[in-house]
C-alpha positions as CSV (number, residue, x, y, z in Angstrom):
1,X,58.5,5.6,171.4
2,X,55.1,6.5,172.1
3,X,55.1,10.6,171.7
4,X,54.3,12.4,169.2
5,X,57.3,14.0,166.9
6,X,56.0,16.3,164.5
7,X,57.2,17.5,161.0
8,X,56.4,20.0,158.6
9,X,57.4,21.8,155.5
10,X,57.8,25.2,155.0
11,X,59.1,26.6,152.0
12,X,62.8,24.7,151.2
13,X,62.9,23.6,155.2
14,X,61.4,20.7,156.7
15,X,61.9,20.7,160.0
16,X,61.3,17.9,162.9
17,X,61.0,17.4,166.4
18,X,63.2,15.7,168.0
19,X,62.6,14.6,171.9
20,X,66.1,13.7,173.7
21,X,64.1,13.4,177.0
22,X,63.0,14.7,180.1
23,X,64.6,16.1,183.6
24,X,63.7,18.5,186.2
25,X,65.2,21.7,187.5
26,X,64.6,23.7,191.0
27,X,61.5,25.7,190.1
28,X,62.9,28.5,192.4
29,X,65.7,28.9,190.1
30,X,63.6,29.1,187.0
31,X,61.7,31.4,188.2
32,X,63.8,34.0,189.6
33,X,62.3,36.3,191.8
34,X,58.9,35.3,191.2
35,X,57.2,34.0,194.1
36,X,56.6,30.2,193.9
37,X,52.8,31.2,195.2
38,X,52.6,32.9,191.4
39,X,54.7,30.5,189.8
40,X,53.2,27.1,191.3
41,X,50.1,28.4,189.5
42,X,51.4,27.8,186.1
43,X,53.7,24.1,186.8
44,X,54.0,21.7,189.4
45,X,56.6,20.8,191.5
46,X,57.6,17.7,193.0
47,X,58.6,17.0,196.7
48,X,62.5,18.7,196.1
49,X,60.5,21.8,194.5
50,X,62.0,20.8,191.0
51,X,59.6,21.3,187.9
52,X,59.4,19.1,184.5
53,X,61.7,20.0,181.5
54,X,61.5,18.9,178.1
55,X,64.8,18.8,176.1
56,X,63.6,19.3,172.5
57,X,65.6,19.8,169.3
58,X,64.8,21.0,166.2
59,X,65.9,18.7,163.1
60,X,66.1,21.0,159.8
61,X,66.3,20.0,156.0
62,X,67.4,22.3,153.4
63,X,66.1,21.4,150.1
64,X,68.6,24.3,148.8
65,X,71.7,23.1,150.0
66,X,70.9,18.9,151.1
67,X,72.0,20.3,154.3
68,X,71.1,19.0,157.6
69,X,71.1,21.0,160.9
70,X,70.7,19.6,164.6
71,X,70.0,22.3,166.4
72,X,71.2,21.6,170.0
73,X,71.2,17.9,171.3
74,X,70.1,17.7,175.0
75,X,71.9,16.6,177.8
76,X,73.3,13.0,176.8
77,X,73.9,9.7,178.4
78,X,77.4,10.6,179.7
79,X,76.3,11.3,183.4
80,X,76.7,9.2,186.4
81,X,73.7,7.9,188.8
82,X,74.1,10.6,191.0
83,X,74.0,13.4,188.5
84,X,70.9,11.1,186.8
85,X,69.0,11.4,190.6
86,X,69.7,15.2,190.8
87,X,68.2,15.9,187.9
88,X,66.0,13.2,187.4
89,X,67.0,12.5,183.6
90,X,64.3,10.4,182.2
91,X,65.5,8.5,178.6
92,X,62.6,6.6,178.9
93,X,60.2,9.6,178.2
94,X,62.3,10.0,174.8
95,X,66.3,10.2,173.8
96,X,68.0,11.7,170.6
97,X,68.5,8.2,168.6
98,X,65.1,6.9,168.8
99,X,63.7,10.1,167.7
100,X,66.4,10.6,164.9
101,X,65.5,7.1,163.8
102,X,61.5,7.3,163.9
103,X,61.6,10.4,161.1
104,X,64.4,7.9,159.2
105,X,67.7,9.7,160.2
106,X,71.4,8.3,162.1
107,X,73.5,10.2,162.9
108,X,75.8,10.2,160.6
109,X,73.5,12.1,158.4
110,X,73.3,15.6,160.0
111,X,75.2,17.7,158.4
112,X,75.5,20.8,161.1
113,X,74.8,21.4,164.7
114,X,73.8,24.4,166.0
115,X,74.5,25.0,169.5
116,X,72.8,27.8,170.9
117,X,75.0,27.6,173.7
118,X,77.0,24.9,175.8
119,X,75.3,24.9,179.0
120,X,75.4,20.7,179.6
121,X,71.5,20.0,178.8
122,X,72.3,21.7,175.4
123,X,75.1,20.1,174.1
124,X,76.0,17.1,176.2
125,X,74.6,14.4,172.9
126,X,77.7,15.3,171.0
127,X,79.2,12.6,172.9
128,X,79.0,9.8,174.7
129,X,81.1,6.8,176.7
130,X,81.7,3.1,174.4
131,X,81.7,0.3,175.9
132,X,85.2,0.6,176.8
133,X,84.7,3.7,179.1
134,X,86.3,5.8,175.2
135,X,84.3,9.0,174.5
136,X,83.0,9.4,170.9
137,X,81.4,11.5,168.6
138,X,77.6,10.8,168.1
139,X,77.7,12.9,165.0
140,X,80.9,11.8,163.2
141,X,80.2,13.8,160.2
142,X,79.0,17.3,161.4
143,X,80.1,20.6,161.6
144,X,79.7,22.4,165.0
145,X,78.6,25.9,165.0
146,X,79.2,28.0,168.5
147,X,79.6,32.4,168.6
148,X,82.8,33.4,169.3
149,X,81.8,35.1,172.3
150,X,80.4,32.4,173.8
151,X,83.1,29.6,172.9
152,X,85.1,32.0,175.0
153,X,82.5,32.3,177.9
154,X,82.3,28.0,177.7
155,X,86.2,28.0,177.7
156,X,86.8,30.3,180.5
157,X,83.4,30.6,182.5
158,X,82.9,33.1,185.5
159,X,82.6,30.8,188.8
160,X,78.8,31.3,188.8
161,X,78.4,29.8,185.6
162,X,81.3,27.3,185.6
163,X,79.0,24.8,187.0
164,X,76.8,24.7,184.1
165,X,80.3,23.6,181.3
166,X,81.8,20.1,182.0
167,X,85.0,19.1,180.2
168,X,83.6,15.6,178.7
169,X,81.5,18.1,176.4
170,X,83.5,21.0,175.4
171,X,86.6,19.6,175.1
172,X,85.8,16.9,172.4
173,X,84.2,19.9,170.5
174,X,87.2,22.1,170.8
175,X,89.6,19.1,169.6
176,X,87.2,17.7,166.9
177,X,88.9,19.6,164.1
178,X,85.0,20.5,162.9
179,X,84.5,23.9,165.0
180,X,83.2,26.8,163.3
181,X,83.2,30.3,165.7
182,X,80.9,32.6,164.3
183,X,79.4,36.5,164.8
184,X,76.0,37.5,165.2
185,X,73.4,37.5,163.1
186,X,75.2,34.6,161.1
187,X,73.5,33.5,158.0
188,X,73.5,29.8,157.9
189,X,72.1,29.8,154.5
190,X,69.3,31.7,152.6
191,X,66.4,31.3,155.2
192,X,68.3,30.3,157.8
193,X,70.1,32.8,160.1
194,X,70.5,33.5,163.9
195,X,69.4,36.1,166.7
196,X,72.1,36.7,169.5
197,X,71.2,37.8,172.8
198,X,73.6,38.0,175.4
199,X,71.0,37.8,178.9
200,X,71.3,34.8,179.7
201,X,75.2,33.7,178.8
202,X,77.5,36.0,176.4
203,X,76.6,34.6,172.9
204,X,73.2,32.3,173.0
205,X,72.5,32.6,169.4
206,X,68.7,31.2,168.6
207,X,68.2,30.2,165.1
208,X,65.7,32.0,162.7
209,X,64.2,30.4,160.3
210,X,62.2,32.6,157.5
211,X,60.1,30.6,154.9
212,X,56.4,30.9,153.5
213,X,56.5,34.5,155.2
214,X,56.8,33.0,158.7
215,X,59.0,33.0,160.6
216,X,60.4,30.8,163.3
217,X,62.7,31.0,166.3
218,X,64.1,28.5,168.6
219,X,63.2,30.1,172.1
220,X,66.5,28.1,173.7
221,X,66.4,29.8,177.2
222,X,65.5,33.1,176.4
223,X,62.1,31.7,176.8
224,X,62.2,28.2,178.6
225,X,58.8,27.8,179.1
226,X,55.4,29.7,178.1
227,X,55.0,30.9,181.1
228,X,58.6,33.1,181.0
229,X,56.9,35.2,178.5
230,X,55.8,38.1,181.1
231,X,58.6,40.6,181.5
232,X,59.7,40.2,185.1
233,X,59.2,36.5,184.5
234,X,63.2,35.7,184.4
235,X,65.1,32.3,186.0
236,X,67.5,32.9,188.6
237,X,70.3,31.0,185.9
238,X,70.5,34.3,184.1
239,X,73.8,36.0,184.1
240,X,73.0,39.6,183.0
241,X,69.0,39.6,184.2
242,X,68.5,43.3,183.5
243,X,69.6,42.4,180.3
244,X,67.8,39.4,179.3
245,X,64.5,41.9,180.4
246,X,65.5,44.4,177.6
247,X,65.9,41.5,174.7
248,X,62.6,39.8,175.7
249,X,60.7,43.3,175.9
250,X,62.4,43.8,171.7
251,X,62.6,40.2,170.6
252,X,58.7,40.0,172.2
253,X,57.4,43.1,170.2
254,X,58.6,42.2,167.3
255,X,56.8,38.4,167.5
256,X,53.5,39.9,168.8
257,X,53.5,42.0,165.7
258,X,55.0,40.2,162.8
259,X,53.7,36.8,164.1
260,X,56.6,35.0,164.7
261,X,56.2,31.1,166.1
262,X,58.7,30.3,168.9
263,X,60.1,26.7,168.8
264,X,60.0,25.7,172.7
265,X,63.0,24.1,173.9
266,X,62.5,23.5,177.6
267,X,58.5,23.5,177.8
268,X,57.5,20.3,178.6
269,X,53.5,20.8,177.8
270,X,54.4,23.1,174.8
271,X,56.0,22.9,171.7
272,X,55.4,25.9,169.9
273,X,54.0,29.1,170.9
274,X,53.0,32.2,169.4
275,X,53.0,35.7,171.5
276,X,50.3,38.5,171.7
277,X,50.4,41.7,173.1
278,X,47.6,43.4,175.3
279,X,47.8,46.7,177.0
280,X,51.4,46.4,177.0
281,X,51.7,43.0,178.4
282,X,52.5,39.6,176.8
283,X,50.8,36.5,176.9
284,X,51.5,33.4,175.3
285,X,49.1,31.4,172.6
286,X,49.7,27.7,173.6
287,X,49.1,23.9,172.3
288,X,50.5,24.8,169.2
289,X,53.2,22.3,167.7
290,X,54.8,22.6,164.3
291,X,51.6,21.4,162.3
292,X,50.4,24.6,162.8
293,X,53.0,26.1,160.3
294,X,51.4,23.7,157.6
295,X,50.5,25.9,154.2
């Protein structure tokens, strides 16, 4: 594996990148109602109009408590050709073991995943197919952590979002015996809490991490890529758009003036970002990655 995967300290937390891959997405959906003339600006689509998307986790170490939290785990190995072609999954880019295995993890050493929600590029590494067609656990010893509002969104989805929660990944979380439902604003540990926001599915909580008087937050999709930070700049996926408006105008305003450093989950070209606000508009500070939290 060729990429870079970066790593830093921060206080008790050292935190890694982990690359599960690539795949692409119709750039019309991302984008919402903005007009692919403004859009195609900013990425570039191929011949079906889909645009590149990174699938990046964040590995954390807890000095305080030996824990260690996955946080989300990209879309997995589990699907077949033609799901590969649609999306154009590339493992060859990156994938969750190699990158585990180049900052000297296996699996069996995390501790705690952190979904920030289920959607099937977020969650579909829990498991995958043995060699005798038998679905396993990648993560045998880890605990899973999911809201209760969303676990019930994910268990009994409205018929827009249904296509985005297949049964080979929820249901081996729900029978594991290592689920955890919890509220907002849980606190994971000292340090370590999370920020709900309901915009884009009921119950997409993105982890916080405080440390060194920084602090940062694993964008998930409230912000894909840098270029959703603009307001009106809102994919078509969204299930309450109005609302994902209002939480990016607050969650926004509070990063441009406290300082915050966004963790970039989707954004192929980025991997951290930080926000600043000019007569009332937002734009983001790229090419950052997490060596720019270094002391």
């Amino acid at each position: 594996m060729e990429i870079d995967l970066s790593q830093v300290t921060t206080g008790p937390f050292t935190l890694y990148t982990i690359e599960t891959g690539r795949f692409r997405l119709d750039g019309g959906a991302m984008f919402g109602v903005v007009p692919k003339t403004l859009w195609a600006r900013q990425v570039e689509a191929d011949d079906k109009n889909r645009i590149p998307m990174a699938m990046r986790s964040l590995l954390v170490h807890s000095e305080q408590t030996g824990k260690l939290y996955l946080i989300d785990n990209g879309i997995g190995t589990k699907f077949d050709e033609k799901y590969e072609a649609i999306y154009q999954v590339d493992h060859q880019h990156s994938n969750l073991l190699g990158s585990l295995s180049h900052h000297g993890f296996a699996p069996r050493d995390i501790t705690d995943i952190i979904f920030t929600h289920l959607h099937f590029d977020h969650c579909g590494g829990t498991t995958f197919y043995d060699e005798q067609g038998v679905l396993q656990h990648t993560f045998p010893r880890a605990r899973y952590y999911v809201t209760t509002s969303h676990w019930e969104t994910a268990r009994h989805p409205n018929a827009r979002e249904k296509a985005s929660f297949f049964d080979d990944n929820i249901k081996p979380i729900q029978e594991s015996g290592r689920l955890t439902l919890v509220e907002d604003g849980h606190i994971y540990e000292e340090g370590l809490s999370s920020l709900v926001v309901n915009g884009h599915t009921l119950g997409q909580q993105l982890p916080v991490i405080k440390a060194n008087q920084q602090t940062v937050v694993f964008a998930a999709d409230l912000l894909p890529t840098a270029s959703h930070v603009p307001l009106p700049w809102i994919m078509g996926y969204d299930m309450r758009p109005l609302r994902t408006l209002e939480e990016k105008e607050d969650i926004l305003n509070r990063a441009a003036t406290e300082g915050w450093f966004f963790f970039m989950e989707h954004d192929s070209r980025n991997e951290v970002i930080q926000v600043d606000k000019k007569n009332e508009k937002f734009t983001a500070r790229t090419g950052l990655t997490l060596d720019d939290l270094a002391d």
